[in-house]
N, C-alpha and C positions, 0 to 999 in steps of 0.2 A: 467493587474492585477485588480482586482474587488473591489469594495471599502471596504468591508468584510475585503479580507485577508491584502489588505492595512492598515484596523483596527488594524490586530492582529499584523501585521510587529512595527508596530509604540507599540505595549503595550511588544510586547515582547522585544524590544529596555529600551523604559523605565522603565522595569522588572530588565533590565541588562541580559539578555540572552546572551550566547554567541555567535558568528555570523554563527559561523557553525549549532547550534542547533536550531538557526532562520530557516536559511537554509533547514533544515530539516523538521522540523513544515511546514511550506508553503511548500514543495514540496509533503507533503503527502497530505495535504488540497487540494490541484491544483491535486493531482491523484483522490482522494476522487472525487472532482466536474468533472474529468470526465468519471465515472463509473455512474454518476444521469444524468438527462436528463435537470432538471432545474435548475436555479440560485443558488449559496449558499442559498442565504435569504428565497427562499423559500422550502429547505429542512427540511425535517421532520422526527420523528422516523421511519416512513416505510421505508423512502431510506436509512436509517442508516443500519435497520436490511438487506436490500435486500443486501447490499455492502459484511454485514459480512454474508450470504449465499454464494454469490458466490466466499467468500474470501476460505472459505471453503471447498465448493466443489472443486474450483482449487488445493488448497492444499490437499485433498484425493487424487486428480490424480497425481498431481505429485510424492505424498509418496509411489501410486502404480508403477508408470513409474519405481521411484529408486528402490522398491523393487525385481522387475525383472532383475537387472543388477547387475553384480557381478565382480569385477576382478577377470582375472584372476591369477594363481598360480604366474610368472613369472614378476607380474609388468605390465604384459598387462591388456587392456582392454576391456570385453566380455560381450555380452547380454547372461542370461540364458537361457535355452529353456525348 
């Protein structure tokens, strides 16, 4: 763990956060850091913005992947064609 998000573990304690919501907080920081190539510390708004592009573009692709799938009539489950 990085001294960073050990920062933010210990303010969000002293905030009174709840431990699941801690939990969460750091797990998105710790995915956040590794979609960047460098340190926490030394991130910047470029890698902010590049994170939400490619958050983005994933999410177009997925919304097309579901949108070609359909169940079917019966409860099953069918690719459109």
């Amino acid at each position: 763990m990085t001294t960073l998000i050990e920062r933010m573990r210990q303010e969000l304690i002293r905030r009174n956060y709840a431990a699941t919501t801690i939990q969460s907080y750091l797990k998105a920081v710790e995915h956040f850091q590794k979609h960047v190539s460098s340190p926490l510390e030394a991130i910047g708004p470029d890698d902010m913005c590049r994170l939400k592009v490619s958050d983005i573009d994933s999410r177009r692709m997925m919304l097309r992947v579901a949108a070609g799938y359909r169940p079917l009539r019966h409860g099953g489950a069918g690719w459109s064609r």
